[in-house]
DOZAKE-725302 format. One record per residue (C-alpha): residue number from 1; residue in three letters; x, y, z. Coordinates in Angstrom, 3 decimals. Last residue first. Layout:
N
  nr rest       xx       yy       zz
 NUM  ALA        X        Y        Z
...
END
This chain:
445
  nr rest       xx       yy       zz
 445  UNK    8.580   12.361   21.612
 444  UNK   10.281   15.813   19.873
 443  UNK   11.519   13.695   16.744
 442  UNK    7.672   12.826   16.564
 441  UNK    6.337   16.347   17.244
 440  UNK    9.021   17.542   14.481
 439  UNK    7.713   14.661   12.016
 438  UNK    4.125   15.967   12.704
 437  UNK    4.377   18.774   11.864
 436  UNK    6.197   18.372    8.558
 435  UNK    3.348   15.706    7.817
 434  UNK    1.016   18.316    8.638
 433  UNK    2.113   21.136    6.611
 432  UNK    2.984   19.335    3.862
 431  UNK   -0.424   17.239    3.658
 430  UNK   -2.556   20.493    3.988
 429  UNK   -0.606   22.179    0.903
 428  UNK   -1.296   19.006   -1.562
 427  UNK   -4.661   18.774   -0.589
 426  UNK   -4.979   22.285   -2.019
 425  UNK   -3.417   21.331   -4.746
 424  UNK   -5.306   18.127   -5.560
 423  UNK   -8.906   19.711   -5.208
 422  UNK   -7.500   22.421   -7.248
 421  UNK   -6.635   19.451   -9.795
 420  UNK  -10.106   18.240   -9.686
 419  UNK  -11.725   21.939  -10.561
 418  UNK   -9.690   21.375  -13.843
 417  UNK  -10.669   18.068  -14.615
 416  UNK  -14.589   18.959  -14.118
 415  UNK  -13.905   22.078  -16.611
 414  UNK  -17.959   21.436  -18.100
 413  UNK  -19.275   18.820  -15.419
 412  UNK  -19.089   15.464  -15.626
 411  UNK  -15.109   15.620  -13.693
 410  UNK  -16.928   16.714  -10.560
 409  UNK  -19.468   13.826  -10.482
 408  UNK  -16.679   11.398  -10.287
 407  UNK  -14.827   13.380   -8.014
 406  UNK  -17.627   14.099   -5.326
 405  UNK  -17.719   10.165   -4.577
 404  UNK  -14.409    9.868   -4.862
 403  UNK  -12.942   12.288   -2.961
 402  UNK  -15.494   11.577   -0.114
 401  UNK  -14.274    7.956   -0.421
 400  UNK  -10.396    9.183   -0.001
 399  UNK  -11.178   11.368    3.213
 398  UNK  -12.554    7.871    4.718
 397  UNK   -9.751    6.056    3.191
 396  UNK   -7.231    8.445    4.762
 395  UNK   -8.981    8.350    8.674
 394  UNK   -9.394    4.216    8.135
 393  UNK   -5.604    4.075    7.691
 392  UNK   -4.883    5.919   10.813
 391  UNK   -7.504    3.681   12.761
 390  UNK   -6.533    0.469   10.959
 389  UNK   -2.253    1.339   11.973
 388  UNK   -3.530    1.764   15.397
 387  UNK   -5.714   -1.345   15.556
 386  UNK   -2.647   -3.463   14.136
 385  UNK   -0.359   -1.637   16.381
 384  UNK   -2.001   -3.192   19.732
 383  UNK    1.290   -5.027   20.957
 382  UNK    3.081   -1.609   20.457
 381  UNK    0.783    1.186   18.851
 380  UNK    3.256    4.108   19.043
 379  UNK    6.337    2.264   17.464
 378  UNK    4.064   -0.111   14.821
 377  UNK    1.750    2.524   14.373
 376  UNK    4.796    5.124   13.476
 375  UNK    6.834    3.194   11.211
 374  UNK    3.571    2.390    8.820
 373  UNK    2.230    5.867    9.334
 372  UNK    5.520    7.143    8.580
 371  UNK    6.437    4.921    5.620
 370  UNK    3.579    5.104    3.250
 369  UNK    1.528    8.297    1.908
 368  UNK    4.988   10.347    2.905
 367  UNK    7.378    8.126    0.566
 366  UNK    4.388    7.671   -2.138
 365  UNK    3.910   11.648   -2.947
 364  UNK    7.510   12.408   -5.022
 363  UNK    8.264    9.467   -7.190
 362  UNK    4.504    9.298   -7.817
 361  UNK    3.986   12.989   -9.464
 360  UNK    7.359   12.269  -11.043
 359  UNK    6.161    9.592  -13.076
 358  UNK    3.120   11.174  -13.508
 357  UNK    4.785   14.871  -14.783
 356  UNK    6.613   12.341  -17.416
 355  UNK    3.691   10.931  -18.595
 354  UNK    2.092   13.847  -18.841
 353  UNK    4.730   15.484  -20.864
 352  UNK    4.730   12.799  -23.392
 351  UNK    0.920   12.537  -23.507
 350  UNK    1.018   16.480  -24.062
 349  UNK    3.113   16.379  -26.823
 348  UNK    1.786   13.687  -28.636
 347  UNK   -2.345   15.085  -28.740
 346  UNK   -0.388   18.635  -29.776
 345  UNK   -0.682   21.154  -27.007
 344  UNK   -3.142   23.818  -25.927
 343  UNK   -2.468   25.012  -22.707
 342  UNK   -5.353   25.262  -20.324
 341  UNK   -5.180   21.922  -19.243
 340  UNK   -0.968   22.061  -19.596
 339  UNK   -1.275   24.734  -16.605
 338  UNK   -3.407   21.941  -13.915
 337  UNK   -1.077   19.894  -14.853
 336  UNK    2.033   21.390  -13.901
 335  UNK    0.891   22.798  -10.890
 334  UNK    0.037   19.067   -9.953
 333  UNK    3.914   18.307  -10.118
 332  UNK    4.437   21.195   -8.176
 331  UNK    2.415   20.018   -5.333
 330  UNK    4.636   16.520   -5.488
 329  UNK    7.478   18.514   -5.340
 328  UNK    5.906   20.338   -1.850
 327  UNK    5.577   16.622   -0.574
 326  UNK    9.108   15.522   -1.286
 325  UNK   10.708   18.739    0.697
 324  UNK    8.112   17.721    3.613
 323  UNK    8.697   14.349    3.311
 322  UNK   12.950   15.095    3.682
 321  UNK   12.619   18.249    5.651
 320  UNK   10.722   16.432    8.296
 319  UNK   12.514   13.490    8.246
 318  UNK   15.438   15.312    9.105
 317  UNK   14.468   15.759   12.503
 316  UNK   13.683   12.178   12.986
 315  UNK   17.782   11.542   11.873
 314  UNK   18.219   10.303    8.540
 313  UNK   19.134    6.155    7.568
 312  UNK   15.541    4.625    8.917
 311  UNK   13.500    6.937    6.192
 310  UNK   16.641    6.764    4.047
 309  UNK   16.479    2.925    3.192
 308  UNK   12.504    2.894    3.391
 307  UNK   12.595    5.738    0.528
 306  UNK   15.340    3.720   -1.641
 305  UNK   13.069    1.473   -3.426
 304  UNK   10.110    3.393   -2.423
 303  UNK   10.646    6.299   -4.792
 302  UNK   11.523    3.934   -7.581
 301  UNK    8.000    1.805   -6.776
 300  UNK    5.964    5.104   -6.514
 299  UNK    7.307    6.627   -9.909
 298  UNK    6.455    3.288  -11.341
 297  UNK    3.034    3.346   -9.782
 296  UNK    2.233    6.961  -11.587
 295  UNK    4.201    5.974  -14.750
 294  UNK    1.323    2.719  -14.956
 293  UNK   -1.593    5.354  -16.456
 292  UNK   -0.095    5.206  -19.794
 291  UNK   -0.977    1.493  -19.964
 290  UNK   -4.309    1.817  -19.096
 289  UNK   -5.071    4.530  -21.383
 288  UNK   -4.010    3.022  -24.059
 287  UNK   -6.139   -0.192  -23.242
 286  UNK   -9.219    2.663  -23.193
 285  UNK   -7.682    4.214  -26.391
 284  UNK   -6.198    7.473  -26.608
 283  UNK   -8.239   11.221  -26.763
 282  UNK   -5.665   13.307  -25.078
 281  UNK   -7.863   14.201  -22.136
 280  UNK  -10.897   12.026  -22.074
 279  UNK   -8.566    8.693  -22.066
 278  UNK   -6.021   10.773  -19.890
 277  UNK   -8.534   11.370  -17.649
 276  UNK  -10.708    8.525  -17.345
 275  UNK   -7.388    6.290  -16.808
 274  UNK   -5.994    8.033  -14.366
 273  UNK   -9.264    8.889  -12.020
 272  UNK   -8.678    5.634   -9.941
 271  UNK   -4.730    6.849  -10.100
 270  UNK   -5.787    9.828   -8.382
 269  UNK   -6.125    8.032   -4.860
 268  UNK   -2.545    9.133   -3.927
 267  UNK   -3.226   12.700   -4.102
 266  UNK   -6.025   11.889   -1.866
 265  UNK   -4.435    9.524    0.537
 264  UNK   -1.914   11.785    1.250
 263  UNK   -4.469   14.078    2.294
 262  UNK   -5.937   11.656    5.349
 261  UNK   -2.535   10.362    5.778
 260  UNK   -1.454   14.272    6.992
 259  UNK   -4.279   14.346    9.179
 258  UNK   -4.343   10.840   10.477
 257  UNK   -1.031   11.334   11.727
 256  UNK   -1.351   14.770   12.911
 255  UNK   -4.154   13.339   15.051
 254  UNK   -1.814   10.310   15.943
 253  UNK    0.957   12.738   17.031
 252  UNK   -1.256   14.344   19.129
 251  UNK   -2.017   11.604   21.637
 250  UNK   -5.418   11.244   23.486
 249  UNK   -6.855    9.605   21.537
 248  UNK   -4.361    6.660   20.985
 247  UNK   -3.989    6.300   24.554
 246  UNK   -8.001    6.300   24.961
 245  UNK   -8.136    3.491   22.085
 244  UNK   -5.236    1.467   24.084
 243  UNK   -7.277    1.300   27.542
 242  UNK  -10.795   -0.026   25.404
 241  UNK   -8.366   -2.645   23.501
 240  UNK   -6.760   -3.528   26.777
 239  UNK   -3.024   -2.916   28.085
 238  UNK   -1.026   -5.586   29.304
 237  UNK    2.042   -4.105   27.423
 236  UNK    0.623   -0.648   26.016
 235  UNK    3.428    1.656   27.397
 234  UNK    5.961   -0.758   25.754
 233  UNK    8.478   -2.431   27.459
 232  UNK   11.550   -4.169   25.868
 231  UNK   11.181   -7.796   24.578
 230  UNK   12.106  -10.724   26.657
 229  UNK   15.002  -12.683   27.045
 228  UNK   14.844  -16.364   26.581
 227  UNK   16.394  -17.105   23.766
 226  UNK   18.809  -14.546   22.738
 225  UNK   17.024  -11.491   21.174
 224  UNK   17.516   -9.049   18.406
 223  UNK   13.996  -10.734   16.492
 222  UNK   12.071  -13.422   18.822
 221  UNK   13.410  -16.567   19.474
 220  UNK   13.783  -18.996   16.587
 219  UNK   11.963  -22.471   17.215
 218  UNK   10.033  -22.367   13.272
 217  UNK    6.768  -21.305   14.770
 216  UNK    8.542  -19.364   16.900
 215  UNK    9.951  -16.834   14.949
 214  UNK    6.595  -15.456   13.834
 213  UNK    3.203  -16.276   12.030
 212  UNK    4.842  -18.437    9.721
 211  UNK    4.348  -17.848    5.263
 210  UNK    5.414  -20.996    3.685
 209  UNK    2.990  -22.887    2.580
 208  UNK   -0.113  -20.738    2.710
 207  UNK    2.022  -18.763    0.594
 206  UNK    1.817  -21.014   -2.722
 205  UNK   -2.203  -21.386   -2.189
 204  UNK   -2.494  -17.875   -1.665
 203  UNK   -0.641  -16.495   -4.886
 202  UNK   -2.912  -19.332   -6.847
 201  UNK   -6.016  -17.203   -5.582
 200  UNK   -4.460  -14.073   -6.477
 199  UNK   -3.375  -15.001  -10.374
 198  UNK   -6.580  -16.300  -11.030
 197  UNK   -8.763  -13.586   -9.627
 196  UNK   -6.902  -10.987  -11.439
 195  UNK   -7.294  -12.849  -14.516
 194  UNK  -11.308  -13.219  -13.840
 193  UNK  -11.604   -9.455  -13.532
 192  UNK   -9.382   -8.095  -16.946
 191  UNK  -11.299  -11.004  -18.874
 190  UNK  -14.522   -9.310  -18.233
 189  UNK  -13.774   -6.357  -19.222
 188  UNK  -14.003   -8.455  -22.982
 187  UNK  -10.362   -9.344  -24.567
 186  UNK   -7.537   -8.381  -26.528
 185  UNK   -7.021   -4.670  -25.903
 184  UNK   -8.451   -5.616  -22.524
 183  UNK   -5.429   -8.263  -21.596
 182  UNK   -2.930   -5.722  -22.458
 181  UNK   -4.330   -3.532  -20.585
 180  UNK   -4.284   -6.096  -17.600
 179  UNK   -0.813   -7.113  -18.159
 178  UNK    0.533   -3.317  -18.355
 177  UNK   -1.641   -1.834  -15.650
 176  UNK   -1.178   -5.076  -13.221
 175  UNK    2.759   -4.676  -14.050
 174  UNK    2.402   -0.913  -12.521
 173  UNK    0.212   -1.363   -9.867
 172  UNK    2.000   -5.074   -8.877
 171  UNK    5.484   -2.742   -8.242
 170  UNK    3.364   -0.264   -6.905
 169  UNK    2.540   -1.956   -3.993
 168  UNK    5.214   -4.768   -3.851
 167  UNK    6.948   -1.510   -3.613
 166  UNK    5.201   -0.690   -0.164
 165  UNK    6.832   -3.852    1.376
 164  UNK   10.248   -2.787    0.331
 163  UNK    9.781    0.911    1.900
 162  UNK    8.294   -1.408    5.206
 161  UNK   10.908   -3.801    5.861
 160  UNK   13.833   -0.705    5.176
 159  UNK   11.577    1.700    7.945
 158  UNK   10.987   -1.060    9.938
 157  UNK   14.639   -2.013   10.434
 156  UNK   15.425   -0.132   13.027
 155  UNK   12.774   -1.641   14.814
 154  UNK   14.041   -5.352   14.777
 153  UNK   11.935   -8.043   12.304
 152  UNK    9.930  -10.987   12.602
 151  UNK    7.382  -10.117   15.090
 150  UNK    6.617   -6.570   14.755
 149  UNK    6.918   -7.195   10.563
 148  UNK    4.318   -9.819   10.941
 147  UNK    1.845   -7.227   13.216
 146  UNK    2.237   -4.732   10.444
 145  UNK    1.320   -7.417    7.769
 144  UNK   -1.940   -7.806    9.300
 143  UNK   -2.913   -4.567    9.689
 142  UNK   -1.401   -3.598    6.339
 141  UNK   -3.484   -6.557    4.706
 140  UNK   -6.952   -6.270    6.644
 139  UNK   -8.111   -3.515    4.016
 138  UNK   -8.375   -6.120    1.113
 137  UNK  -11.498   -7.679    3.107
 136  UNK  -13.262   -4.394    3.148
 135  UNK  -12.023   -4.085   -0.253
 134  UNK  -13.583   -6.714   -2.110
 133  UNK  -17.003   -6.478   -0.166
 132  UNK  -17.382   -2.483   -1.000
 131  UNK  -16.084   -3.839   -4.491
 130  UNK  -18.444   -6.327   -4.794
 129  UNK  -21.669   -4.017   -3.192
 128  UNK  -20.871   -1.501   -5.575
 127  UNK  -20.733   -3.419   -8.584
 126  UNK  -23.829   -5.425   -7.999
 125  UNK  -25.854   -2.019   -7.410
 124  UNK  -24.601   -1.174  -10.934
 123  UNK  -26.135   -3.977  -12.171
 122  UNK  -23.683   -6.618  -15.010
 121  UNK  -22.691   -9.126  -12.501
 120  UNK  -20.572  -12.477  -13.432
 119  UNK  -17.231  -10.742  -14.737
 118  UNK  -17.584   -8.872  -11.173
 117  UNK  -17.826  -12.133   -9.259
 116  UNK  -13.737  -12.864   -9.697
 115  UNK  -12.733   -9.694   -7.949
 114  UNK  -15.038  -10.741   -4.935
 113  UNK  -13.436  -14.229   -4.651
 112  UNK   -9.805  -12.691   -5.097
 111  UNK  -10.341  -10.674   -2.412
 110  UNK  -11.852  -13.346   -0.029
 109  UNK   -8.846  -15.404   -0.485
 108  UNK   -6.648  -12.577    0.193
 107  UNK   -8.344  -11.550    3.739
 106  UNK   -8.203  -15.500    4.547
 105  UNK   -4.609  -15.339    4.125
 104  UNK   -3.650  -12.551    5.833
 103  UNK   -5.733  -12.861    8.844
 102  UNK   -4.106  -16.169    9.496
 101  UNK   -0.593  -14.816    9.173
 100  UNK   -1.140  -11.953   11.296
  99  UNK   -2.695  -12.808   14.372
  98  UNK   -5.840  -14.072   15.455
  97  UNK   -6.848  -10.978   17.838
  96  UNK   -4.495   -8.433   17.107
  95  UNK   -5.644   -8.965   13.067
  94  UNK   -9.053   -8.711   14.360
  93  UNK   -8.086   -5.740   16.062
  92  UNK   -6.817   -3.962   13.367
  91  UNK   -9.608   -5.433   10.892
  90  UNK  -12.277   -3.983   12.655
  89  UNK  -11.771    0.070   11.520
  88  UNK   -9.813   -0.836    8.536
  87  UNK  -12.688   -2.991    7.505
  86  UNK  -14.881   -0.032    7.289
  85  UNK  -12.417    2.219    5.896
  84  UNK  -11.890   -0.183    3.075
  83  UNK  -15.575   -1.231    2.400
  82  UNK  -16.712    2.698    2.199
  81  UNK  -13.296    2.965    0.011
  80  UNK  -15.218    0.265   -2.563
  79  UNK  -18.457    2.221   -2.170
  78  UNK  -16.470    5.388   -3.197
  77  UNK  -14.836    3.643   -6.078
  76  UNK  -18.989    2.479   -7.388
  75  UNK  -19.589    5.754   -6.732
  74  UNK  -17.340    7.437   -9.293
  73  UNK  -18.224    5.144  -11.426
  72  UNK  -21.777    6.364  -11.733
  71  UNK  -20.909    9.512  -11.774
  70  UNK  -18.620    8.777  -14.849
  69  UNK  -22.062    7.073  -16.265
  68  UNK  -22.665    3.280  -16.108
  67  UNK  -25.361    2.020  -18.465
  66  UNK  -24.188   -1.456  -17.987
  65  UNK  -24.914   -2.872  -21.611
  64  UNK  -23.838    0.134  -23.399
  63  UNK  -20.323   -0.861  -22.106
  62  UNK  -18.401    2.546  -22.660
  61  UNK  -18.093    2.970  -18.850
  60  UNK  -17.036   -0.815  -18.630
  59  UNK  -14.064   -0.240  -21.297
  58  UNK  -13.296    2.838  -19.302
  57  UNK  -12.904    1.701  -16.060
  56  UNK  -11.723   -1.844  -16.954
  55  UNK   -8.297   -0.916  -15.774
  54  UNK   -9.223    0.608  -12.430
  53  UNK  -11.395   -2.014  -11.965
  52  UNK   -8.359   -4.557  -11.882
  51  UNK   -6.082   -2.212  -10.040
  50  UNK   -7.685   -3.290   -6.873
  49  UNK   -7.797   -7.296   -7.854
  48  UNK   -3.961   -6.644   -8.477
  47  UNK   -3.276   -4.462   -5.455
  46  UNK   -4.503   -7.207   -3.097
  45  UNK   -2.361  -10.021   -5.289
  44  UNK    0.650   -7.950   -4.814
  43  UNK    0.336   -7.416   -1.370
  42  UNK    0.641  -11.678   -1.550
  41  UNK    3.324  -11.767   -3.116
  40  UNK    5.672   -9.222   -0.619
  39  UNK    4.083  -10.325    2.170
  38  UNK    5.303  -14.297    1.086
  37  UNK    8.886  -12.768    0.218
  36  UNK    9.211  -11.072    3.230
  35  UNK    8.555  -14.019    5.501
  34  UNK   10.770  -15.925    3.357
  33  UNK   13.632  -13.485    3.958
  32  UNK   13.067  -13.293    7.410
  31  UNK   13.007  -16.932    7.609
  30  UNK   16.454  -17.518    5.732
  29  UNK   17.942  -14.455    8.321
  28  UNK   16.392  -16.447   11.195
  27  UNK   18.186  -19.711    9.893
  26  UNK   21.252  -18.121    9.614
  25  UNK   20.974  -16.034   13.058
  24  UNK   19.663  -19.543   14.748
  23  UNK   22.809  -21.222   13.505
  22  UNK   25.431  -18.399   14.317
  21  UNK   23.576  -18.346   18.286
  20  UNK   23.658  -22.179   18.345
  19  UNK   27.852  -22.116   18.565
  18  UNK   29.353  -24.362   16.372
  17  UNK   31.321  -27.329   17.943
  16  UNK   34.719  -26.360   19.140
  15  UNK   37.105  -27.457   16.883
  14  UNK   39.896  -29.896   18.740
  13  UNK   38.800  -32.714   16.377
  12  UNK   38.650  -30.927   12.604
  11  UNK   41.837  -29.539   13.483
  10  UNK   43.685  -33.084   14.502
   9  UNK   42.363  -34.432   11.318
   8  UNK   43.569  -31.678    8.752
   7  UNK   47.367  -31.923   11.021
   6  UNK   47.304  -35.482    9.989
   5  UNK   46.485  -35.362    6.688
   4  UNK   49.243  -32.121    6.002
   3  UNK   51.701  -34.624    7.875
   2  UNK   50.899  -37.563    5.752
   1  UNK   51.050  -35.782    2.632
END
């Protein structure tokens, strides 16, 4: 006893204390988490007040107290992308400007303020100008989050940061769908808008807390760095916002970029039409609807789960067959539906098969609609990757707003639904051919 005492205390003297590197790695790998965590919430509470209006779609639509037509609808989304590719043209530099974390959180606050005024409007002009307002603000959350992830985390890990990030995505489109239709089966459109509020503005309050602009805020240095080191060189170090616009311009992988997002963004923009169409389609409920339109975002969050894993895992080349074999799925998937429209099946039989056809619709299309633009801007755009990442994004939501605007007064007209899914499919073959493209120009660079 005394020996095995004795030898304890002589150990615990001669061991060297423990080195500051294994502390600052524990504490970094606590922060990171955090960090994650607090994006992760708060993406949620953008796509929330977005999904919001996508649920009371058809409840508002059949409001004889709004007088809103599908046309009508259609513009009020297409106002709401005017907002988003608006704000994705400042908010990349603003978020370069102020930085992340303080972007972030006033860009949710005024979300969830706009969401919240649409139970208190009833004009059509009111709608449009909220969501233009809701989702100009809503658009600084990739920018901002992009220039987080540059600060917190090492590039080959963007890929894995980024797939989990975009689940928060679908994650909150798919339990938004449920909650909310839920909510509507039980309650006035109204309901669906001030929930959504709710929820968000508490989300803030909780991050504001804990969510740190980067490493040093909490005395880490920055991510796969001692102390004192600095950061590799990027083309852009030192360069101005006028200097980094003509390097964007003049490089061809961010016109492919913008390309390919620019269709990705369409097929992904369906799920504003979801509800509409499988309401008008099989004839359910408006809260049916809702719910049945969540398989698309569920597809997106499975997809994801393991999408950011293999995006950093394969080589560049074999990106290109993996989004490009992923995108030409997601074509097939809208084969599919454009045949069951001129099938006739029983009201049960084709809700099951849609479903299904959503599901996998999603699985397939999210991968290429998120990672490589989000990998890319970060790589390409270096200290100025929150204006890259709002330029590429603005390109998508500015093809997405056309969509909108001509889709809603496509589907009023006799076979609208139809001439909407040739729309799709020929988006569908543009986005494979340029996302393959531009994956071989990328593994080229």
């Amino acid at each position: 006893m005394v020996v095995c005492g004795m030898s304890f205390t002589w150990r615990s003297r001669a061991a060297p204390p423990r080195p500051q590197l294994v502390d600052d790695n524990s504490r970094r790998l606590r922060w990171e988490f955090v960090t994650l965590g607090c994006m992760y919430a708060g993406y949620m509470g953008f796509i929330l007040c977005r999904t919001a209006i996508y649920v009371g779609s058809p409840a508002m639509v059949d409001d004889p107290a709004l007088g809103l037509t599908k046309t009508m609808f259609g513009a009020v989304l297409g106002w709401g992308t005017a907002g988003m590719v608006t704000g994705k043209l400042l908010s990349g530099a603003v978020a370069d400007r102020f930085g992340g974390r303080r972007v972030f959180l006033v860009a949710l606050s005024i979300t969830a303020a706009a969401a919240g005024s649409f139970a208190a409007v009833r004009s059509f002009d009111a709608f449009c100008a909220l969501n233009f307002s809701m989702l100009l603000a809503a658009s600084a959350g990739w920018p901002a989050m992009s220039k987080l992830i540059a600060a917190w985390y090492e590039p080959e890990r963007y890929g894995k940061v980024w797939g989990v990030i975009s689940t928060s995505s679908r994650l909150s489109a798919v339990l938004s769908s449920l909650a909310l239709g839920a909510l509507l089966a039980r309650a006035p459109w109204t309901a669906v808008f001030v929930a959504a509020a709710g929820l968000t503005g508490a989300a803030v309050l909780a991050i504001s807390f804990f969510l740190k602009a980067g490493p040093a805020d909490v005395s880490l240095p920055p991510p796969g760095r001692l102390a004192g080191e600095k950061s590799p060189p990027h083309a852009l170090d030192g360069a101005s916002l006028k200097e980094a616009l003509r390097y964007f311009a003049r490089s061809g992988r961010v016109w492919l970029m913008c390309v390919s997002l620019m269709c990705t963004t369409v097929l992904m923009e369906v799920i504003g039409f979801l509800p509409l169409y499988l309401k008008e389609t099989l004839g359910i409920s408006p809260a049916q609807a809702a719910t049945a339109s969540s398989v698309f975002p569920a597809g997106c969050f499975v997809a994801l789960l393991a999408g950011g894993w293999a995006y950093d895992r394969v080589s560049r080349q074999g990106r290109a067959a993996l989004l490009g074999g992923m995108l030409v799925l997601a074509g097939l998937c809208l084969a599919a539906l454009f045949v069951m429209g001129r099938v006739r099946l029983e009201p049960s039989t084709a809700f099951a098969a849609t479903v299904v056809i959503l599901f996998l619709y999603g699985l397939t299309v999210a991968p290429s609609y998120y990672l490589p633009m989000s990998v890319f801007s970060i790589e390409h755009g270096g200290p100025h990757c929150g204006v890259l990442i709002g330029l590429i994004d603005a390109a998508g939501y500015a093809a997405a707003m056309l969509y909108q605007f001509a889709g809603g007064a496509l589907v009023d007209r006799p076979g609208g639904w139809q001439n909407m899914l040739v729309l799709l499919l020929a988006m569908s073959a543009v986005s494979v051919l340029t996302t393959v493209w531009f994956a071989l120009e990328d593994a080229k660079a």
